[in-house]
N, CA, C and O atoms as a GROMACS GRO file, in nm:
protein
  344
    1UNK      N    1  12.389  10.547   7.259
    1UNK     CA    2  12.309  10.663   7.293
    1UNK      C    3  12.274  10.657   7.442
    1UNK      O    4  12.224  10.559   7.496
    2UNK      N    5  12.308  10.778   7.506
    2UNK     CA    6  12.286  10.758   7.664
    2UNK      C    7  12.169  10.864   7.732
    2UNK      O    8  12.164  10.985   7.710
    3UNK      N    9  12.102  10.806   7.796
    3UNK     CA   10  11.994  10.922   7.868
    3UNK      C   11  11.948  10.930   7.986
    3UNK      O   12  11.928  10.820   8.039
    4UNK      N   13  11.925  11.016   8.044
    4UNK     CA   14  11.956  11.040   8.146
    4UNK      C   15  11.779  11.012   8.236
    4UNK      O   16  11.677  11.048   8.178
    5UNK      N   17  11.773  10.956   8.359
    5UNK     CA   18  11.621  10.959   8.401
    5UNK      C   19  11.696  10.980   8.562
    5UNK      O   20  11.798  10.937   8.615
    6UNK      N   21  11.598  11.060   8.598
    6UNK     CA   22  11.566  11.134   8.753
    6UNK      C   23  11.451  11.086   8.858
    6UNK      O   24  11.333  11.119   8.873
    7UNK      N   25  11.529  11.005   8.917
    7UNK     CA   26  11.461  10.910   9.004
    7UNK      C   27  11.407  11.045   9.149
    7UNK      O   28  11.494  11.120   9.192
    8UNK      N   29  11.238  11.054   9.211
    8UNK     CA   30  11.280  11.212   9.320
    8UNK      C   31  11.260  11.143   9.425
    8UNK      O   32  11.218  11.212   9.518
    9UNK      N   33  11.278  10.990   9.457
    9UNK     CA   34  11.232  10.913   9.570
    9UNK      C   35  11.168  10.957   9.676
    9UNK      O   36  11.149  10.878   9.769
   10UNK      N   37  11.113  11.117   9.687
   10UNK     CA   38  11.042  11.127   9.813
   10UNK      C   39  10.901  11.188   9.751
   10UNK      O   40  10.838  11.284   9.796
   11UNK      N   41  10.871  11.113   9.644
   11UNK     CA   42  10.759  11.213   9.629
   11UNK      C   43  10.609  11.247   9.710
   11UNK      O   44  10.533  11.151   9.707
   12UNK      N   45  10.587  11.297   9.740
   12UNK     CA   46  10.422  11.284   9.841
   12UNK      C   47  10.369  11.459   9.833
   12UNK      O   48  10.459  11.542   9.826
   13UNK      N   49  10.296  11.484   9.833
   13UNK     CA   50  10.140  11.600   9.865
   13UNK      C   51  10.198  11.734   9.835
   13UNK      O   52  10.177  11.816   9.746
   14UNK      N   53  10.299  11.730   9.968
   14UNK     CA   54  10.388  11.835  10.034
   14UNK      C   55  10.446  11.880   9.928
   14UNK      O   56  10.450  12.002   9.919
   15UNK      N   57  10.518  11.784   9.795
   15UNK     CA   58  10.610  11.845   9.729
   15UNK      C   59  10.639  11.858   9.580
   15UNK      O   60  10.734  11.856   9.503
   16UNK      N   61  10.449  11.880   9.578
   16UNK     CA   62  10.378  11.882   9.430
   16UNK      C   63  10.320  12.005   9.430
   16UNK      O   64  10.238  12.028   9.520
   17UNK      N   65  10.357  12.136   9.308
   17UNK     CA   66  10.296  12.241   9.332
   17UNK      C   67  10.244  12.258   9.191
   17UNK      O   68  10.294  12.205   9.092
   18UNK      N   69  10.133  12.343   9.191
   18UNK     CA   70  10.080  12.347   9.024
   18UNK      C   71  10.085  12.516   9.014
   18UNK      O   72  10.054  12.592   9.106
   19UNK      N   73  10.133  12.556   8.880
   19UNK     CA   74  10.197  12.616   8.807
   19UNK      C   75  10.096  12.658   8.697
   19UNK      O   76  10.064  12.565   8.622
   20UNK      N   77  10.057  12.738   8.680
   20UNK     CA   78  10.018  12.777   8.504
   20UNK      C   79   9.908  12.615   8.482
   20UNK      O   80   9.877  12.573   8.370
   21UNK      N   81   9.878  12.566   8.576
   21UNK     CA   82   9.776  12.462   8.539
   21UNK      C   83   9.883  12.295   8.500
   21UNK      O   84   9.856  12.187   8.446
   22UNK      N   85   9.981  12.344   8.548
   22UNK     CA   86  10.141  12.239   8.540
   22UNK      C   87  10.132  12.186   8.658
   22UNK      O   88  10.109  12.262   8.753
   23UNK      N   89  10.146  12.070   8.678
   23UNK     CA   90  10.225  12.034   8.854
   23UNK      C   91  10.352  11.973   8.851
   23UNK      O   92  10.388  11.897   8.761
   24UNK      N   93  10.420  12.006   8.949
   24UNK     CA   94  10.570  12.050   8.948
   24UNK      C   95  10.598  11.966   9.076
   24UNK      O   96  10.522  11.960   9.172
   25UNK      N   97  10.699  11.910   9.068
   25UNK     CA   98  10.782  11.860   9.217
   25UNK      C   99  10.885  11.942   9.260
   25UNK      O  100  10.979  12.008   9.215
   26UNK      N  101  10.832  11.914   9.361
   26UNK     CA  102  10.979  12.013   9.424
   26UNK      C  103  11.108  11.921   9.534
   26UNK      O  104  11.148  11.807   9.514
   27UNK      N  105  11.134  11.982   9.607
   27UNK     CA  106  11.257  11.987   9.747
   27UNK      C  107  11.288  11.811   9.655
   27UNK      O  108  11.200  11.728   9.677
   28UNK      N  109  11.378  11.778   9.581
   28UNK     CA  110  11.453  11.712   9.545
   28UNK      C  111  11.617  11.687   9.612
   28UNK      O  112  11.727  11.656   9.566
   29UNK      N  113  11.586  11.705   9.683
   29UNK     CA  114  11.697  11.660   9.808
   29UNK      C  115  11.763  11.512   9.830
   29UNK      O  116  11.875  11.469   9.857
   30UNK      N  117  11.607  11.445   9.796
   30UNK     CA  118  11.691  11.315   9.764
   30UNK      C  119  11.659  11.236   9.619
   30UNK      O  120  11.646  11.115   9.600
   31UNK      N  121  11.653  11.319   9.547
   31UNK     CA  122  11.679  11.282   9.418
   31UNK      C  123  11.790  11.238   9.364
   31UNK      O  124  11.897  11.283   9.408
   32UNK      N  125  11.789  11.151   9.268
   32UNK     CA  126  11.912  11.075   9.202
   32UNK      C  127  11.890  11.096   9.045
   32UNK      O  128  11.773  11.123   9.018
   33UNK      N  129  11.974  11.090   8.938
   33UNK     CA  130  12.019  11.099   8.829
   33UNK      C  131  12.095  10.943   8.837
   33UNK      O  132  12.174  10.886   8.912
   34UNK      N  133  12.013  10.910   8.701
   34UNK     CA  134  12.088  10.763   8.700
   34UNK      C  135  12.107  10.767   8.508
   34UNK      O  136  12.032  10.823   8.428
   35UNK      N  137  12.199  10.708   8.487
   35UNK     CA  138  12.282  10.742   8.378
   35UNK      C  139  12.247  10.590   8.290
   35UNK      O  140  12.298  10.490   8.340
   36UNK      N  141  12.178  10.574   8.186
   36UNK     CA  142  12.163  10.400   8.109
   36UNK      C  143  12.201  10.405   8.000
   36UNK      O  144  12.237  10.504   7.937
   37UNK      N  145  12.196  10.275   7.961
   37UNK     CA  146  12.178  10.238   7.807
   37UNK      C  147  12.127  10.153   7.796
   37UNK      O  148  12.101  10.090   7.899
   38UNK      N  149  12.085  10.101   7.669
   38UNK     CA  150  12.025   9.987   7.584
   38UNK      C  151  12.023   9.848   7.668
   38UNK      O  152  11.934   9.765   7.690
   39UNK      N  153  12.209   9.864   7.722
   39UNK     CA  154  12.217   9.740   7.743
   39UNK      C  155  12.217   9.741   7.936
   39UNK      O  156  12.259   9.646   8.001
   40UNK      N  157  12.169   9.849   7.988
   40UNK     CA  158  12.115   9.829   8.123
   40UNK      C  159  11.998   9.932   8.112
   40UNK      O  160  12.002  10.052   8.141
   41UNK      N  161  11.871   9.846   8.054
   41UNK     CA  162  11.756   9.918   8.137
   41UNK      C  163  11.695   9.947   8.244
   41UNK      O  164  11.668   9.856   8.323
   42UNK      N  165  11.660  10.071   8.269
   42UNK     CA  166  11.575  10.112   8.401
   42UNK      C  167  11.533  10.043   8.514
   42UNK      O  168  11.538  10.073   8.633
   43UNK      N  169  11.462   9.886   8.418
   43UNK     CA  170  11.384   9.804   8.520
   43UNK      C  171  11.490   9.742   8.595
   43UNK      O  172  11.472   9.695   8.707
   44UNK      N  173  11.608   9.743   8.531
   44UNK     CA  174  11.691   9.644   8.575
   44UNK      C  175  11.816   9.748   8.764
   44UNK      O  176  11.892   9.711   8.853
   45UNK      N  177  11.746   9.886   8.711
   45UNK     CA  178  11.855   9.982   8.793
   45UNK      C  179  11.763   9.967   8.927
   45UNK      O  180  11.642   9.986   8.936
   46UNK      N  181  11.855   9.928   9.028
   46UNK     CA  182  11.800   9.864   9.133
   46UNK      C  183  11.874   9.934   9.246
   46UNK      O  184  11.995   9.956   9.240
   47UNK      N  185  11.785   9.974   9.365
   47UNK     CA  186  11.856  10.072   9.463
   47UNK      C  187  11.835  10.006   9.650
   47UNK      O  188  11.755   9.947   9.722
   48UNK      N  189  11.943  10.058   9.652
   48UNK     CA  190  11.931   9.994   9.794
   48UNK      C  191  11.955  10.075   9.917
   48UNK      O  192  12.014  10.036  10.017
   49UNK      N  193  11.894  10.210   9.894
   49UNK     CA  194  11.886  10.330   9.976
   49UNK      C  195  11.763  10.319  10.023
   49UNK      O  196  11.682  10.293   9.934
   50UNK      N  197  11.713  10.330  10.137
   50UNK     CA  198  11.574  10.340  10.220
   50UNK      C  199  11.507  10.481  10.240
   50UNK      O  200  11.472  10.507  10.355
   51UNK      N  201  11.492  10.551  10.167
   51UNK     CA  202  11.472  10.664  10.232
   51UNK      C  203  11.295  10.738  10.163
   51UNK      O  204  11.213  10.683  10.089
   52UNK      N  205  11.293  10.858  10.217
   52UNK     CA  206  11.157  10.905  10.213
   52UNK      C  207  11.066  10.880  10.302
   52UNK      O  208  11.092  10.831  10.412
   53UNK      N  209  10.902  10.925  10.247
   53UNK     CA  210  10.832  10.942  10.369
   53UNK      C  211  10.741  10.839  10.451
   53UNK      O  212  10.627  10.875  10.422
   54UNK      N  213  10.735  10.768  10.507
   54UNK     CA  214  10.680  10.671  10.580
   54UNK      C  215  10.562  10.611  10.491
   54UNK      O  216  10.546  10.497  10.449
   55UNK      N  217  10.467  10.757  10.473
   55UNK     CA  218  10.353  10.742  10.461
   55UNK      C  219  10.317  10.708  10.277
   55UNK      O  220  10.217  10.653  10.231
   56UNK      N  221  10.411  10.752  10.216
   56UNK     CA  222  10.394  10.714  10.052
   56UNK      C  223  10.542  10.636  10.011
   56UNK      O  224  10.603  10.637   9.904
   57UNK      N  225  10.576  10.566  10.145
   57UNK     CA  226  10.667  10.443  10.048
   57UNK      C  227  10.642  10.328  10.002
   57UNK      O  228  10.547  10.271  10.055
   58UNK      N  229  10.703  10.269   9.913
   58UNK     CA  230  10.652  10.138   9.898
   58UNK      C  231  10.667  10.017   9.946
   58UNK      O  232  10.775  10.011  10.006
   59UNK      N  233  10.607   9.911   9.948
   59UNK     CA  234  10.645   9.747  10.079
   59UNK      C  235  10.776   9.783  10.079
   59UNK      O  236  10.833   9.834  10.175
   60UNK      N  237  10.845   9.746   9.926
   60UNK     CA  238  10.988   9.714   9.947
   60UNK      C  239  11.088   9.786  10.062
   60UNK      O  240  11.131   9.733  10.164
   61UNK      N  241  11.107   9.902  10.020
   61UNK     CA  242  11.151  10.020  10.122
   61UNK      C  243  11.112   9.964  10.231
   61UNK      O  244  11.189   9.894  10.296
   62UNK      N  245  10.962   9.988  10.276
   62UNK     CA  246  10.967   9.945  10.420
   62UNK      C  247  11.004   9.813  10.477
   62UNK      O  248  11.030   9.792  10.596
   63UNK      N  249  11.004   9.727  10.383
   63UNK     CA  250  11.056   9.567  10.390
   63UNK      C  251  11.206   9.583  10.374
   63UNK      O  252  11.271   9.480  10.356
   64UNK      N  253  11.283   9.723  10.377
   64UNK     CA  254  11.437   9.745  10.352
   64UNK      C  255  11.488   9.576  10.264
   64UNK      O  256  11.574   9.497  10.300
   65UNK      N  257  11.405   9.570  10.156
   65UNK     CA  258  11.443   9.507  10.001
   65UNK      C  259  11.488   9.595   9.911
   65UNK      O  260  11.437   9.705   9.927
   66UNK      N  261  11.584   9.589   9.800
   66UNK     CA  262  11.644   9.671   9.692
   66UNK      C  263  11.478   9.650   9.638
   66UNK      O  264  11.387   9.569   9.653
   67UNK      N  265  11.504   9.769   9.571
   67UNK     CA  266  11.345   9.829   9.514
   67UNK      C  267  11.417   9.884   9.353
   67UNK      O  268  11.533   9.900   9.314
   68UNK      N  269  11.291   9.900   9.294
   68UNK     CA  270  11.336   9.980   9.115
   68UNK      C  271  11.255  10.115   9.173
   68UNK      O  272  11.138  10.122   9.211
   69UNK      N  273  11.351  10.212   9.166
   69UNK     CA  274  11.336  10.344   9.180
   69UNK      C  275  11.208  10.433   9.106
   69UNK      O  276  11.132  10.514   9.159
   70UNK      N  277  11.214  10.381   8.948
   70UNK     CA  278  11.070  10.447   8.912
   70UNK      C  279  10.977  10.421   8.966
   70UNK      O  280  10.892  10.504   8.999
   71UNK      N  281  10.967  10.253   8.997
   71UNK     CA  282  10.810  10.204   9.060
   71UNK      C  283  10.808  10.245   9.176
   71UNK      O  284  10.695  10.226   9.220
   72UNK      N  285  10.898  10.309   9.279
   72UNK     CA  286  10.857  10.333   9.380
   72UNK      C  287  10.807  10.493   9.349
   72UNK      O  288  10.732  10.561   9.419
   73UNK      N  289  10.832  10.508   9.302
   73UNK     CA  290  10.816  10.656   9.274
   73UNK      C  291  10.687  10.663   9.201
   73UNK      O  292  10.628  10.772   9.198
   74UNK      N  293  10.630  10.547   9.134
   74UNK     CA  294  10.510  10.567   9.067
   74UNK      C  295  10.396  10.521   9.180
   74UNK      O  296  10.286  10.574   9.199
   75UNK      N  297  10.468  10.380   9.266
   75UNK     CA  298  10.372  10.404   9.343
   75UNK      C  299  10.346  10.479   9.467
   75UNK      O  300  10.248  10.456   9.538
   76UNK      N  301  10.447  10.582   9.493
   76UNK     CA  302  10.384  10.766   9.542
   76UNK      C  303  10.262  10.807   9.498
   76UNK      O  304  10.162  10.849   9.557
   77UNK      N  305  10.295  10.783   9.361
   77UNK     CA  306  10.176  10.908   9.277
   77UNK      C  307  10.046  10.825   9.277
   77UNK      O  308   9.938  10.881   9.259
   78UNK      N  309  10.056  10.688   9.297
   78UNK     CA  310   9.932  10.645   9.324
   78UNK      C  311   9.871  10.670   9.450
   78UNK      O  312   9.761  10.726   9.460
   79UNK      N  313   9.947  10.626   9.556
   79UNK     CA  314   9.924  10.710   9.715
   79UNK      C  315   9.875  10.855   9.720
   79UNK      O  316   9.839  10.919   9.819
   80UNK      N  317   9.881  10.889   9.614
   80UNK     CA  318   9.873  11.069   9.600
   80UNK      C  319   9.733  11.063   9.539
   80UNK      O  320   9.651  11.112   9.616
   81UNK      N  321   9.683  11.021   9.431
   81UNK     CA  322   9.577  11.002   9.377
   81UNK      C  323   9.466  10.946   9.459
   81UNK      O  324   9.347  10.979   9.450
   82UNK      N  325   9.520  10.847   9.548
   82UNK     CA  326   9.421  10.820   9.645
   82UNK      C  327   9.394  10.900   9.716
   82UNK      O  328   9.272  10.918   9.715
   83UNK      N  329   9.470  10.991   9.814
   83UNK     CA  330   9.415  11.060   9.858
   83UNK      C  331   9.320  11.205   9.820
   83UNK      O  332   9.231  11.271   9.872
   84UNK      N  333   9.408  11.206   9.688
   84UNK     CA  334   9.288  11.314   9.580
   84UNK      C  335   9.160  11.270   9.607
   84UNK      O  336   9.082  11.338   9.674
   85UNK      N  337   9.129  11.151   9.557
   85UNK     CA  338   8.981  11.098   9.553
   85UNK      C  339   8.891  11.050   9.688
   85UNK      O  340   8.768  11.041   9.693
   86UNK      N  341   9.011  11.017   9.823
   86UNK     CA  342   8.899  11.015   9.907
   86UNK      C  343   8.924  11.117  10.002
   86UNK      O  344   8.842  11.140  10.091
   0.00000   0.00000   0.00000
């Protein structure tokens, strides 16, 4: 069984819009589609592209280390939340 997850590696402020009370990402420009199975999980899909915005990347990226694409991408949305709150 194969499924599909959408890595949007640039996520930040600029390219979150809310919708009907929805928030939505947008300009996916450098988004990736990465293709798994069972026997290669997510944690294990490892990228070695540097890219996005200075200001919501994570060490790795800026330490140009292979990084796991969701966590960098999750820790955006934490960078994002912070600035919600302060």
């Amino acid at each position: 069984m194969e499924k599909e997850k959408i890595f949007h590696r640039d996520i930040k402020s600029e390219n979150i819009m809310i919708q009907n009370g929805l928030f939505k990402l947008t300009d996916l420009g450098f988004a990736r589609i990465v293709d798994y199975d069972t026997k290669n999980p997510l944690e294990n899909t490892v990228m070695l592209t540097f890219l996005g915005t200075l200001n919501y990347s994570a060490p790795q990226i800026l330490n140009q280390r292979s990084y796991v694409p969701s966590k960098s991408d999750i820790w955006s949305l934490g960078i994002i939340v912070y600035i919600l709150l302060y």
